[in-house]
N, C-alpha and C positions, 0 to 999 in steps of 0.2 A: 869297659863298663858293662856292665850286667843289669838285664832291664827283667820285670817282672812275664813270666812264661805264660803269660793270661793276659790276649784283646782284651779289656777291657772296655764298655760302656761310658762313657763321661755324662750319661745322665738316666736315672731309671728308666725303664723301656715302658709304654704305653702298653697295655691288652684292647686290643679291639677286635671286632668282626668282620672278614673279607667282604666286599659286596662283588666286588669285580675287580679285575686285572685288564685291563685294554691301552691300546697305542705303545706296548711293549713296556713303555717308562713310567704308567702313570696305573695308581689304583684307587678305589672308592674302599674305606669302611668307616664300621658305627662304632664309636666309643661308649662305653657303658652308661654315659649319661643319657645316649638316643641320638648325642649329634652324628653329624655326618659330614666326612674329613677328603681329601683327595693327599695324596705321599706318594714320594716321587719310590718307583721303581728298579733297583738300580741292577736290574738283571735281563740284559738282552735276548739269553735263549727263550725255546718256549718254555719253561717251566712245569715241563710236562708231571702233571701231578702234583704239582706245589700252587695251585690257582683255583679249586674247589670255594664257591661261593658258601657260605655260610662257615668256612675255617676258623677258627683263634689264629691271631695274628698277634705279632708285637711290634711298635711303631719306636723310632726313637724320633726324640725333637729337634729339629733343624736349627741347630746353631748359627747359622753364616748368616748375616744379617743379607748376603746377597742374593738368598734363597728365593727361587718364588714360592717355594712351597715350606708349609711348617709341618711337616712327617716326611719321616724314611720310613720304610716298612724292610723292618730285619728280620724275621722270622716265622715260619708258621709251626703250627703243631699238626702231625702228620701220627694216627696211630698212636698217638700218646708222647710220639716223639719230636724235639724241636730241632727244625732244619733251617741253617741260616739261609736266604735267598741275595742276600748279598753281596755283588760279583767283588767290590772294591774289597774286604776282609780278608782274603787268603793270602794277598802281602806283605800284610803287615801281622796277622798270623807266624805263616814262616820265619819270618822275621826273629819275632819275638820266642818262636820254639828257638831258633838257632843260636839265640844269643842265651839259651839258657840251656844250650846243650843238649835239646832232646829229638834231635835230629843226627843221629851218630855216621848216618852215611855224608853228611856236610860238616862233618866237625875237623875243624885244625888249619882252620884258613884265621888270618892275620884280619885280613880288612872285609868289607861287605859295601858294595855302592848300587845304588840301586839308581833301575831306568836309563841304565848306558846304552849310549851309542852302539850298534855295529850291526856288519854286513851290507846289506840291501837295504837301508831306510827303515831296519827296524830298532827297537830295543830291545834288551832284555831285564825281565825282570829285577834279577840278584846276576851280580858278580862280584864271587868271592876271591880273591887273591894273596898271594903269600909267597915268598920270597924264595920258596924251597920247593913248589910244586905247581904244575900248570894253574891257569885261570881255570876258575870253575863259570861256564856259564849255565843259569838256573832260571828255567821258565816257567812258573807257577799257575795251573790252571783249577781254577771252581769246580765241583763237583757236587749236584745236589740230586743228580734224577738215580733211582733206585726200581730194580726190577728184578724180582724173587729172588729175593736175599743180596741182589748184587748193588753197589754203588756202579755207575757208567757215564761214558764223555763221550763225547759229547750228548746233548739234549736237542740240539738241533746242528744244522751245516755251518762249519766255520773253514771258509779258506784261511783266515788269520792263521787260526792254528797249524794248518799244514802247512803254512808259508814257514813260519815259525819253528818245523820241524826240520824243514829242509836246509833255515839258515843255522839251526844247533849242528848239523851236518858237516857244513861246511867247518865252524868251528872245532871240531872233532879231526877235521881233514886236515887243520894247520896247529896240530898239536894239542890243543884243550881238553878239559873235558867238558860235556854238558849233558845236563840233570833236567827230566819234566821231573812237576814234584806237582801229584795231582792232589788238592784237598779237600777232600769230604768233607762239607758242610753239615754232617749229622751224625750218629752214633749206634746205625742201625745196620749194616750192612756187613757182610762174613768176606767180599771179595770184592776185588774192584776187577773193571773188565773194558774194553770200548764196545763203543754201539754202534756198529758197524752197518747196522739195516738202516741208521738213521744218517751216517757221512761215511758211504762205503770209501773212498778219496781217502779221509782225513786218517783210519785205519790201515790204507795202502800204507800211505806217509808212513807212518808210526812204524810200521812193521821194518819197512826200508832203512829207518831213523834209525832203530833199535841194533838192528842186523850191522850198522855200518859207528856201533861203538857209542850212541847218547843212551844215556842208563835212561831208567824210568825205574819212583816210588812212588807209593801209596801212604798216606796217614787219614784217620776218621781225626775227626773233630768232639772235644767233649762239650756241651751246648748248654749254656743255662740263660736266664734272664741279666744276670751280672756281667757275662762275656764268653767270650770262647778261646780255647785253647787247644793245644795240640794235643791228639791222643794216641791210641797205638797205632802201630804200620798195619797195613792190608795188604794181604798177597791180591799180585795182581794175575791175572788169569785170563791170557790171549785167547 
């Protein structure tokens, strides 16, 4: 089955005005009629650069009737350009690029399961499988902080992800392959790169990761109010 190669939105996206970003999960803005709204945050780093008071923002509406809150806030305009800040999106993104083929380094796997089991108590994102060729295990990480011309990962310290790096490692060491697939949230950046001044650690990992057989790519993201899709690769540049 073939599913359409565009996240889409399941409901038009609000325009309103940042006021603040605090307690990591939660932010204040005005909708254009003057009220004033709290949307849940769904992005743990700092946001370094994506949290400017007085931004265009876009909200979507909180469907789950178990919500406490009635906003998400999906986007901001950064430069002219819109940059998702939403951690949840790059899975279901990848996803939806792979099932439409336009991920040619994961193309030609039979089945896709996501949030499996393995290793040390963790999961992994995507695992691909197929009857004629190892498991692919695929760990999808956000990408939204940008610094002269480059997209960069991390935004702040994440052991998760060096844990994460050392258990693709492992699976590598018992025949597999395994894929970071890191996705840019925006449509503005010439190179992706790590931040190494910001989780010197998490770049060790990476380097050792890389060196010992887990590939690693890059894709931007194409951004509108409607939804998001995959867009071209990005040389990645250690």
């Amino acid at each position: 089955m073939r599913y359409s190669e565009e996240m889409k939105f399941s409901a038009p996206l609000q325009q309103a005005i940042l006021l603040k970003r605090y307690k990591r999960f939660l932010s204040d803005a005005k909708l254009p009629n003057g009220s004033e709204v709290v949307a849940h945050c769904a992005n743990p780093g700092s946001m370094m650069g994506l949290a400017e008071p007085g931004s265009e923002i876009w909200l979507s509406p909180n469907t789950n009737p178990k919500a406490k809150l009635d906003w998400r806030w999906e986007m901001i305009r950064i430069e002219g350009h819109l940059v998702g800040i939403n951690t949840s999106h790059p899975n279901k993104i990848t996803e939806e690029a792979l099932n439409a083929g336009k991920i040619s380094e994961l193309a030609g796997y039979e089945t896709l399961r996501r949030e499996v089991k393995y290793g040390e108590n963790s999961r992994i994102d995507l695992l691909l499988e197929d009857s004629d060729k190892p498991d692919c295990y695929v760990e999808i990480k956000n990408v939204t902080l940008r610094r002269d011309d480059r997209a960069e990962f991390p935004d702040s310290v994440t052991k998760r992800g060096a844990k994460h790096l050392v258990e693709m490692v492992n699976m590598v060491g018992k025949g597999n392959r395994a894929v970071m697939v890191f996705i840019v949230q925006r449509g503005d950046c010439a190179t992706f790169r790590l931040a190494d001044d910001i989780d010197p650690i998490y770049a060790q990992t990476f380097a050792r990761a890389t060196a010992n057989g887990v590939e690693a790519i890059c894709y931007e993201c194409d951004m509108s109010i409607n939804g998001i899709e995959i867009g071209r690769p990005i040389p990645i540049s250690i």
